[in-house]
C-alpha positions in Angstrom: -3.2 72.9 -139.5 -4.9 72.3 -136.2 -5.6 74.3 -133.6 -2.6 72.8 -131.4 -0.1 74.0 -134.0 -1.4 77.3 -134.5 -0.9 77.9 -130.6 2.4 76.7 -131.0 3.5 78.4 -133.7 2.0 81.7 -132.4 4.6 81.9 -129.5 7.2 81.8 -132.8 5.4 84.9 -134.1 5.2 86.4 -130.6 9.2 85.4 -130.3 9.6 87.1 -133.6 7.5 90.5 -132.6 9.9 90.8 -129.7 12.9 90.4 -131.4 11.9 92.9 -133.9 10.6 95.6 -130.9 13.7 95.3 -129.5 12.2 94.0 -126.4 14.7 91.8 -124.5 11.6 91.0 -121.8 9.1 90.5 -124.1 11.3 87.9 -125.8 12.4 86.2 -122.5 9.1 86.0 -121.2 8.4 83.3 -124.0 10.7 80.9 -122.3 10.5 78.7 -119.4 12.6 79.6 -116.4 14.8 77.0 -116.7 15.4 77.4 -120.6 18.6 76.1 -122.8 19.7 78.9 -126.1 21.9 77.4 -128.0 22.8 79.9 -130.4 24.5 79.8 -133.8 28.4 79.5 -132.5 27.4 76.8 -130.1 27.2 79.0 -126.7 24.5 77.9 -124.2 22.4 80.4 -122.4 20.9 79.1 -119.5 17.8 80.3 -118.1 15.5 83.3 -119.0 17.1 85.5 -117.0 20.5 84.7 -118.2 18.3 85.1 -122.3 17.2 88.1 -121.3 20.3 89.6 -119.9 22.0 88.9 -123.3 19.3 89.8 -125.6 19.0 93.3 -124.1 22.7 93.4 -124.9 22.0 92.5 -128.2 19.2 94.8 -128.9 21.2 97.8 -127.8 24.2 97.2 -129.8 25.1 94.4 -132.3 21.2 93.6 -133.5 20.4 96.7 -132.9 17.3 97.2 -135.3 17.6 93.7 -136.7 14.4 92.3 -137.8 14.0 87.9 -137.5 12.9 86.7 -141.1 11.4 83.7 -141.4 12.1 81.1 -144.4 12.4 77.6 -145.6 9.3 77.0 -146.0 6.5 76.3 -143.7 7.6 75.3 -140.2 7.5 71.7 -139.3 5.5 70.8 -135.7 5.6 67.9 -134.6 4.1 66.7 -131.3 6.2 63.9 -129.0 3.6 64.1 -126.4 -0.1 66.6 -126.6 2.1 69.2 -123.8 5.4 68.7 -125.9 6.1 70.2 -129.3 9.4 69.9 -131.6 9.2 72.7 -134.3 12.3 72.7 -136.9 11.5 75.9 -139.2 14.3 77.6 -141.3 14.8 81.6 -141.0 17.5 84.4 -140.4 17.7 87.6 -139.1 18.7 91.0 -141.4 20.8 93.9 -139.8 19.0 95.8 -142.7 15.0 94.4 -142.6 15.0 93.0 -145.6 16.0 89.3 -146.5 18.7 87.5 -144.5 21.8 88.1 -145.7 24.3 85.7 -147.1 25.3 84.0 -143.6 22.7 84.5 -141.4 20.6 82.1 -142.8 19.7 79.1 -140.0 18.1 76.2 -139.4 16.1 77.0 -136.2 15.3 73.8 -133.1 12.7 74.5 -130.9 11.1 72.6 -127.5 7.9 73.9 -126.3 6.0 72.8 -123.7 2.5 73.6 -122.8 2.8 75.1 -118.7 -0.3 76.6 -117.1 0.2 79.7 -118.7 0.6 78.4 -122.5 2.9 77.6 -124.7 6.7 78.1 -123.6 10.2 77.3 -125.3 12.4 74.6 -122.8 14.7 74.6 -125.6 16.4 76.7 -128.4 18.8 75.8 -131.2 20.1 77.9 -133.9 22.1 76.3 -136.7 23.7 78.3 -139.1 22.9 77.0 -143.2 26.1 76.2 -144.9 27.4 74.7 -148.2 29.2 71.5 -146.8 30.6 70.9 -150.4 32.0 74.9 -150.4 33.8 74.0 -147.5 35.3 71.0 -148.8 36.5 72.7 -151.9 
């Protein structure tokens, strides 16, 4: 791995330790002021302050104590230009700290772009996993 990937995927692990403190700021802070978060249900929350607003809400209620687990495998990085990074990883949160469970698993889109202060996600997009053929049936 080199050392461009590491520093990307250490704002993942940052966004993670956020999430899992609970910290709504913390977690904001890792995106650019004029971020997109797409999340699973197709809702877009534009703008840190907007991400923040909703992820306090989050982390006082519905996710309260949830914990992000990562999973998939490793992480794909994958630079279009040396400031912009695509990362495609696979993960889930647990409402218990374990494993995701069944339903929560996602397929997780991310834009960073290096700004003068690191690393920052422009862009966020959660995809739930599902069984197309399940549905089908």
């Amino acid at each position: 791995m080199t050392e461009r990937q590491t520093e990307v995927l250490a704002v993942l692990s940052r966004l993670a330790d956020a999430w899992n403190d609970g910290d709504a700021a913390a977690y904001a802070s890792l995106f650019t002021e004029d971020a997109d978060y797409v999340t699973f249900f197709g809702m877009n929350m534009p703008g840190r302050a907007v991400i923040e607003s909703a992820h306090r809400a989050l982390f006082e209620r519905p996710l309260k104590g949830s914990k992000l687990v990562a999973g998939g495998g490793e992480p794909k990085v994958r630079f279009i230009r040396p400031d912009v990074a695509i990362v495609v990883s696979g993960g889930g949160s647990s409402l218990s700290g374990g494993t995701p469970e069944p339903g929560r698993e996602s397929t997780l889109t991310y834009v960073l772009v290096e700004e003068s202060g690191g690393w920052r996600v422009a862009s966020f997009q959660n995809t739930r996993v599902s069984d197309p053929a399940a549905k089908a049936s």
